[in-house]
C-alpha positions, -999 to +999 in steps of 0.1 A: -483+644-245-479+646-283-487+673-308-488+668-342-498+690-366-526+668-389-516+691-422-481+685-424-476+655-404-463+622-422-478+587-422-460+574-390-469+606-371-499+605-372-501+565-365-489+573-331-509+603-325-540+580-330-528+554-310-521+577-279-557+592-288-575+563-285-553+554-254-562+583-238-601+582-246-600+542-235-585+562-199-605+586-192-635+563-202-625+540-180-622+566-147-653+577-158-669+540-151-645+542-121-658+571-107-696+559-117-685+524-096-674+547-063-708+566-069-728+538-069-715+520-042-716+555-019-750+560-027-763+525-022-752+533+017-720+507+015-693+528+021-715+562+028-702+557+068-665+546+059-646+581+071-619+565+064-623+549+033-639+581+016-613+598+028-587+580+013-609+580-021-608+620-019-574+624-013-564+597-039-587+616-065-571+651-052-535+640-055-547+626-094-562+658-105-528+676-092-504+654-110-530+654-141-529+691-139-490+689-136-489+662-166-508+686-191-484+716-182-449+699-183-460+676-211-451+644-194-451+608-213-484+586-219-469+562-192-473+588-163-508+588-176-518+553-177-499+551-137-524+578-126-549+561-137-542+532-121-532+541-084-558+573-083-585+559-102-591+520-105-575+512-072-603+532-056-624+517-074-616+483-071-612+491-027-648+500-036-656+469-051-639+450-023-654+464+006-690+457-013-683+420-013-674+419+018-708+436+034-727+417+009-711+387+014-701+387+052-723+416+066-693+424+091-694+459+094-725+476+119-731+509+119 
């Protein structure tokens, strides 16, 4: 994504290397409360039956760790970073968060 060199960078280099940093951490801490929201709600038995829906969320998180893999080797932008996070990590998550209203709040789905 960006590569500076802290020793003979100037001012404004290293400005936007920071910023992309923090970017980057605020990401990846963010899918890692993602992820911790699809654990939760698998584990509390809300979506543990849901073929369907986990399937979706492995292949969603599959396809992400392909085009992350792909992003770090063909040094792609910080905007390709921020759309993976979005479709392959917080759109699980919030499906997740959905479908656990729902049950909670309708109880529709049986078993």
């Amino acid at each position: 994504m960006t590569q500076v060199d802290r020793w003979t960078a100037t001012g404004s280099d290293l400005a936007y290397f920071n910023s992309t940093k923090k970017t980057v951490q605020g990401l990846a801490y963010a899918a890692m409360a993602c992820f911790g929201i699809e654990y939760i709600t698998l584990f509390m038995g809300v979506t543990i039956f849901m073929t369907s829906l986990n399937g979706l969320n492995i292949m969603a998180h599959l396809v992400g760790l392909i085009l992350i893999i792909l992003l770090q080797t063909d040094n792609w932008s910080l905007n390709s970073f921020i759309a993976f996070f979005t479709v392959f990590n917080a759109a699980p998550a919030a499906l997740e968060l959905i479908v656990l209203f729902f049950i909670r709040k309708f109880s529709f789905v049986k078993y």
